[in-house]
N, C-alpha and C positions, 0 to 999 in steps of 0.2 A: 788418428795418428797421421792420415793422409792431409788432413787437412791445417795440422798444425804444423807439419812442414811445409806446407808449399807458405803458410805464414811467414816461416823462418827464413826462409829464400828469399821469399819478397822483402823483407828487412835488410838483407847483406847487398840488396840491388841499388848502383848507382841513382840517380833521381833520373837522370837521360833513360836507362832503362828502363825505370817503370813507366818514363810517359810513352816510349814507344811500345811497351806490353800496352797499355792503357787505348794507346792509338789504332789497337789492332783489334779491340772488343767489337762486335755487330756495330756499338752504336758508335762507335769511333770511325769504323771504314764505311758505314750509312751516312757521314759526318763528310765524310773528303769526298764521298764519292757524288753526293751532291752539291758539292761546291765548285770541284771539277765540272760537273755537264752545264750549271749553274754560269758558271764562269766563263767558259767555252758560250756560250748559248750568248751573253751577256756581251761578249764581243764583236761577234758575228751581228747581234741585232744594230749595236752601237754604231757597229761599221756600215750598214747598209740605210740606219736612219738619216746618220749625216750624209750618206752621198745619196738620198732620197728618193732611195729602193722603194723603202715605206711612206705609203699616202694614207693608207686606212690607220682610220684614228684608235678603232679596237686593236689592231698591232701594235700599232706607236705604244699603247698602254705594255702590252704584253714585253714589249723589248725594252722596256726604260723603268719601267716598276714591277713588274711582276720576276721576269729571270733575274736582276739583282737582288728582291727581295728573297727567294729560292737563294742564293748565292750566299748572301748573310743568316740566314736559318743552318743551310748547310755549317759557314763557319763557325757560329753558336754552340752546335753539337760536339764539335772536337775537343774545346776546353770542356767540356759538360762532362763527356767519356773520361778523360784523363783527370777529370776529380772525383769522378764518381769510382774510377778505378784506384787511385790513389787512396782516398778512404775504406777501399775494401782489404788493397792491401799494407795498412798500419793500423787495421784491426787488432786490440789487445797489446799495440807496443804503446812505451814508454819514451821510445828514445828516435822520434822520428826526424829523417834527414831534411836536412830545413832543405829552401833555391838555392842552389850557387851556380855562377857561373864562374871557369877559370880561362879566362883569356891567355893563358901558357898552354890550354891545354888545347892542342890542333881539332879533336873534331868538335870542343866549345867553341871554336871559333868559325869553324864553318856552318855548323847551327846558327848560329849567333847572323851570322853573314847570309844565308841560306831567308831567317827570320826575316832579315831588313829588307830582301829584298821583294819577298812576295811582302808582305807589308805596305811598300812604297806603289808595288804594281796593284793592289788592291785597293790602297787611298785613292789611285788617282781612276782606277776604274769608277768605284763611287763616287769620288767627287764629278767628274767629268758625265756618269749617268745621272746624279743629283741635280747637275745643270740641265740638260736635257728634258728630267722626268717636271721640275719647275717650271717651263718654259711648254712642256704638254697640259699641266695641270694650268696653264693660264690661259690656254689657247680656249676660244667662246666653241669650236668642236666639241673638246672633254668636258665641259658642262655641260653641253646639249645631245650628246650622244650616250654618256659613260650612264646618266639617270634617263634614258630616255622618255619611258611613259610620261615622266613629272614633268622633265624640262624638253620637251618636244615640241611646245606653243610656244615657249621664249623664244627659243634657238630658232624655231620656223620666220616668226617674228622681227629677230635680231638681225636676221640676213638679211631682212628686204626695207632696213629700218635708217636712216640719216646717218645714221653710230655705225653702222655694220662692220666700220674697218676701225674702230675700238674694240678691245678686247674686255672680257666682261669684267676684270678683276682692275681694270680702271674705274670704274663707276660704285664696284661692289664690294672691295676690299679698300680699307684705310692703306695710311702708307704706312712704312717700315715694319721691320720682323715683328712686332706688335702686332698689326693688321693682319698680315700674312699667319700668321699663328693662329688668332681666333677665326679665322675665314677658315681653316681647315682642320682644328674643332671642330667649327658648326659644320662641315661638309661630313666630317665622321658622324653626327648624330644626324645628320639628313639621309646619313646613306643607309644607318639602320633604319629607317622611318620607309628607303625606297626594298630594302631586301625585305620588312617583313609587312610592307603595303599598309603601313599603319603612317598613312601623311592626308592631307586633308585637298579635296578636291572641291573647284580650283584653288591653284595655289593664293592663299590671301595676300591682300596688299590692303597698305601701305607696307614696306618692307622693314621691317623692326632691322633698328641696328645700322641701318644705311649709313656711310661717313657723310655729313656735313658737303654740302655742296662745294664751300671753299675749298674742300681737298681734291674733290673730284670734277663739276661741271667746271669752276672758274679757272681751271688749267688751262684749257680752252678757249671758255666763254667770256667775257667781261659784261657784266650788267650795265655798267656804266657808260659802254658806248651808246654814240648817239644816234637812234636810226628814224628821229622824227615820226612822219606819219606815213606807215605803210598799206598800200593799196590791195585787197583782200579781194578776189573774184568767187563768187562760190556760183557756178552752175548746176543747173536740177533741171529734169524733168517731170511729165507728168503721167499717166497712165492715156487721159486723152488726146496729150501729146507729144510723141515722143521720140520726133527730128529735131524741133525747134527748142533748143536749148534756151531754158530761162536763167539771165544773168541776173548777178544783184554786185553790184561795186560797193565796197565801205572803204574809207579810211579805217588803219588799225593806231591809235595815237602808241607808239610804245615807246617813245620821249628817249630817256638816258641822261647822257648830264649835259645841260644846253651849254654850247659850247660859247654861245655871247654869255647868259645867266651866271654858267656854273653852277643853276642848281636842277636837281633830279627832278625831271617831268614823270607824265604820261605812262602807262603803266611799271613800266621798271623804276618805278619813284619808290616802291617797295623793299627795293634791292638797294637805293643807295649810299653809300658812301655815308658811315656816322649815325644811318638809321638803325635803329634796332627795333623789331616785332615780335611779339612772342604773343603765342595763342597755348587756348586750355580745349580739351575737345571735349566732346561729350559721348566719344564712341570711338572705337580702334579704328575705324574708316575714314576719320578726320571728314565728314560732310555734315557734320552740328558740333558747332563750335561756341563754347559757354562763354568766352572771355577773350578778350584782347589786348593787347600792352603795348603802347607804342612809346620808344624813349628813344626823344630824338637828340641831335649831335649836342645840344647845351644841357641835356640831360634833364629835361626836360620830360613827364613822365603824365600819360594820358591812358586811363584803364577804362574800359570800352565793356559793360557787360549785359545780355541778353536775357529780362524778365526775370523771374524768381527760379534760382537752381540752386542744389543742395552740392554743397563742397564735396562729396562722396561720390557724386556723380563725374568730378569736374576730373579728366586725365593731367599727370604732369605739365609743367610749359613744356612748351618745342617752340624753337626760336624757328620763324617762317625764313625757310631759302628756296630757291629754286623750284625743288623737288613738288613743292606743296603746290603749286600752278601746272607746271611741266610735270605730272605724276607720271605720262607715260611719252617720254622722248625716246626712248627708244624700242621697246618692243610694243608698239603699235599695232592694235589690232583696228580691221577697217570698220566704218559704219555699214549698214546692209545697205540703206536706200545709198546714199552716196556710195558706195562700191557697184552698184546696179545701175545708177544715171555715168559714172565713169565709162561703162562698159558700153554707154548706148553713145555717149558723147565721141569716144575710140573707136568706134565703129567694131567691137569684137562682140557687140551684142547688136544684130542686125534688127536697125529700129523702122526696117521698111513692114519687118513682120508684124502680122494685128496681135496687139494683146499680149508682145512679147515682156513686156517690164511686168505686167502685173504676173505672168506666168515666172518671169525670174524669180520675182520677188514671194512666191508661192515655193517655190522648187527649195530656194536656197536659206526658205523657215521650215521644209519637213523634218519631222523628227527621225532621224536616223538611226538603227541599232549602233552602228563602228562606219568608221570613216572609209575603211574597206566597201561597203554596204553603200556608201554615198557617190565611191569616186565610180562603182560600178552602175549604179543607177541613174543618177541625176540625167545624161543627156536622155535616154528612153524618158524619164518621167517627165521632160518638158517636151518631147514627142507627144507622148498620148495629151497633158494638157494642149497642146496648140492640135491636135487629131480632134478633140474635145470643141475647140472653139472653132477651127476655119475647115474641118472636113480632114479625112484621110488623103485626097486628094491633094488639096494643099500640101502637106506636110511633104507626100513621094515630091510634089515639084521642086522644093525649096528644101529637101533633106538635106543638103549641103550647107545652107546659111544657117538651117536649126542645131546642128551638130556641130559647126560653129561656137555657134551663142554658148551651147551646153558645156562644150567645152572651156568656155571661160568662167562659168560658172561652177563647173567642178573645180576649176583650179583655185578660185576664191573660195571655195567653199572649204579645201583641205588646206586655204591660208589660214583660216579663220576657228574651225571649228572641230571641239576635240569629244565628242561626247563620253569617251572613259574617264576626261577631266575635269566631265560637267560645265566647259566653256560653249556658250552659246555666244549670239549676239549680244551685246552690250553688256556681257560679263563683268567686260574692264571700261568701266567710263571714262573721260578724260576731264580734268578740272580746270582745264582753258576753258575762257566763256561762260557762257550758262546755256548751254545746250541741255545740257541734261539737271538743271535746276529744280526739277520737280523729285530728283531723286537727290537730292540734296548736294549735287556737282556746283564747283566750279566759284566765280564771283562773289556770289551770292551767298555765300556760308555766312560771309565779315557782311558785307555789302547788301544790306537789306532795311537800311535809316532804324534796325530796331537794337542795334547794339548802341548802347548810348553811357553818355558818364554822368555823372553824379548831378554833374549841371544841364545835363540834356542833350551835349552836344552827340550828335549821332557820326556813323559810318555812312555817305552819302553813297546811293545808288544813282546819281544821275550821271547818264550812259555820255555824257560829254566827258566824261575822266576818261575815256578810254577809247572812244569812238565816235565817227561823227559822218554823213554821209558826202559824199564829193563832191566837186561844184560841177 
């Protein structure tokens, strides 16, 4: 009886009434009451980010996405209460009160007016933290902080890299709300990949998906300028010598469009203007490469293929830009010997000591548990090796220069080296050159006289296309 009356009440009740009973359920004042601290909290962070209270990037997070998103959850639940309330009370009726609003009627209208105006104060909260929370989510920080385990070798990398003052969503998202949409997709499904440690270490590359170089390096860059022949110094040392820097001079030819010719030289002849190149790979690593296509500006159409390979093998084309030479412009990781002769060349690796390069170069290949482990040991463990080679004695003299060296060595060491990420030395190779040609880097993929066309003509490997020694 009790309960078909309060039925029959709730039927005689204006529709304002029942949303304010409605408003007033657990989950209706759990609904305001978090939108309220949500909102409060939401302002307070906004105000202190823009006058640049906040420098820590995990707050920045916390005041631009997390308290508005609490804010909008809270708003959520309010119409949730007042329908879930409404359906409980026009249980078993027939004759339910539709919306109305009556603009004659004075507290319809200050509802009405009361609506508009948190409304408009709530558009423009979101919209104005929507600004904010975009412009954190593009900052190269929240990439490299928010995933830290994953991305802690890029972000180390990216700060001490050519690019450092590009932000990474220049290089790594396409342009317009298109790009920006699937870049954060794909950050939703990477981020479950980082919460339940199901991602693959190190992170693989080439970088599936990257936009076309024309949208992103040639902002910048132009292939087509002309920088003739540039002069290369590469210094090294040796173990039995290791004041006396040894030089080697090259020209680097990297041509551009000759500005008597106007036509595309010397390495960036690859890049120019009307050329088209497309390559078939034979592996997600693009270092064997089945097939070539080169269609030049008269269209012109020249296919280039490498001994007997089975079309199953062969990956889609990719048209060669930029990226496919310059694989790593900017998160650069160092060479080990070259980062060892730098430090003897700068004098932070003190090359008065005996035996100190071949003891770096020992120290900074041990296998370490965590990087923790490495920043705390390395300068001791180049103590006892040089205690090992020149005496205890030595070492108390010259404890100042060895702790020194150690210390630059630790600091290379935590540029470079992640062992939770399974990043050692030469992880990441680079495909300028042919440095690393035996691992199938660099030139030499296309560039080895065995890719040939139908009539024989080959892919020349002779080292005058590219380089030549100085007079």
């Amino acid at each position: 009886m009790y309960k078909k009356d309060r039925i029959l009440r709730a039927e005689t009740r204006s529709w304002w009434e029942q949303v304010k009973a409605s408003g007033k359920t657990p989950l209706g004042m759990l609904g305001v009451g978090i939108t309220t601290v949500f909102f409060v909290l939401s302002v307070m962070g906004l105000i202190a980010h823009t006058a640049g209270m906040i420098k820590n990037t995990y707050a920045v997070i916390i005041t631009v996405i997390l308290f508005p998103s609490g804010m909008f959850f809270g708003l959520l639940l309010v119409p949730l209460a007042v329908f879930m309330g409404r359906r409980k009370m026009f249980a078993g009726s027939l004759t339910k009160e539709g919306f109305k609003i009556d603009l004659g009627n004075y507290l319809h209208r200050k509802i009405l007016l009361l609506v508009l105006v948190l409304s408009v104060v709530n558009i423009a909260l979101f919209t104005t933290v929507a600004y904010q929370g975009y412009h954190v989510m593009d900052n190269p920080a929240f990439c490299g902080l928010v995933c830290h385990t994953v991305m802690a070798p890029e972000y180390t990398a990216h700060k001490r890299s050519p690019h450092a003052s590009v932000d990474c969503v220049e290089c790594h998202i396409g342009p317009g709300i298109g790009g920006f949409l699937k870049a954060k997709f794909s950050g939703l499904r990477q981020l479950e990949g980082v919460l339940t440690g199901n991602y693959r270490r190190p992170v693989p590359t080439p970088v599936e998906d990257l936009p076309p170089a024309t949208l992103t390096c040639q902002k910048c860059h132009s292939p087509e300028k002309y920088f003739g022949n540039i002069k290369k110094t590469s210094v090294g040392f040796s173990n039995d010598n290791q004041e006396k820097p040894i030089r080697q001079d090259i020209l680097l030819h990297l041509g551009g469009r000759d500005p008597v010719t106007n036509s595309m030289q010397g390495i960036h002849w690859h890049a120019g203007h009307g050329l088209h190149i497309e390559y078939q790979s034979l592996n997600d690593k693009r270092t064997k490469i089945g097939a070539v296509k080169m269609i030049q500006a008269d269209g012109t159409v020249k296919l280039f293929t490498k001994g007997a390979k089975s079309k199953n093998n062969l990956l889609p084309w990719r048209r060669m830009d930029c990226t496919d030479c310059h694989n790593r412009p900017t998160h650069i990781f160092d060479d080990l010997v070259g980062r060892v002769d730098f430090g003897l060349g700068s004098k932070k690796i003190h090359p008065e000591i005996p035996g100190i390069r071949q003891d770096s170069l020992t120290v900074l290949q041990k296998q370490y548990g965590s990087r923790d482990e490495a920043a705390a040991r390395i300068v001791e463990d180049l103590k006892m090796l040089q205690e090992k080679r020149n005496g205890a004695d030595f070492v108390t003299k010259n404890d100042k220069a060895i702790t020194d060296s150690g210390a630059f060595l630790k600091e290379t060491y935590l540029d470079n080296i992640w062992p939770s990420m399974k990043i050692t030395w030469g992880t990441y190779k680079s495909q300028i050159g042919h440095r690393d040609a035996e691992a199938g880097y660099g030139c030499f993929r296309c560039h080895d006289e065995e890719h040939a066309t139908e009539s024989g003509e080959t892919i020349s490997q002779d080292c005058g296309l590219c380089h030549k020694m100085p007079d």
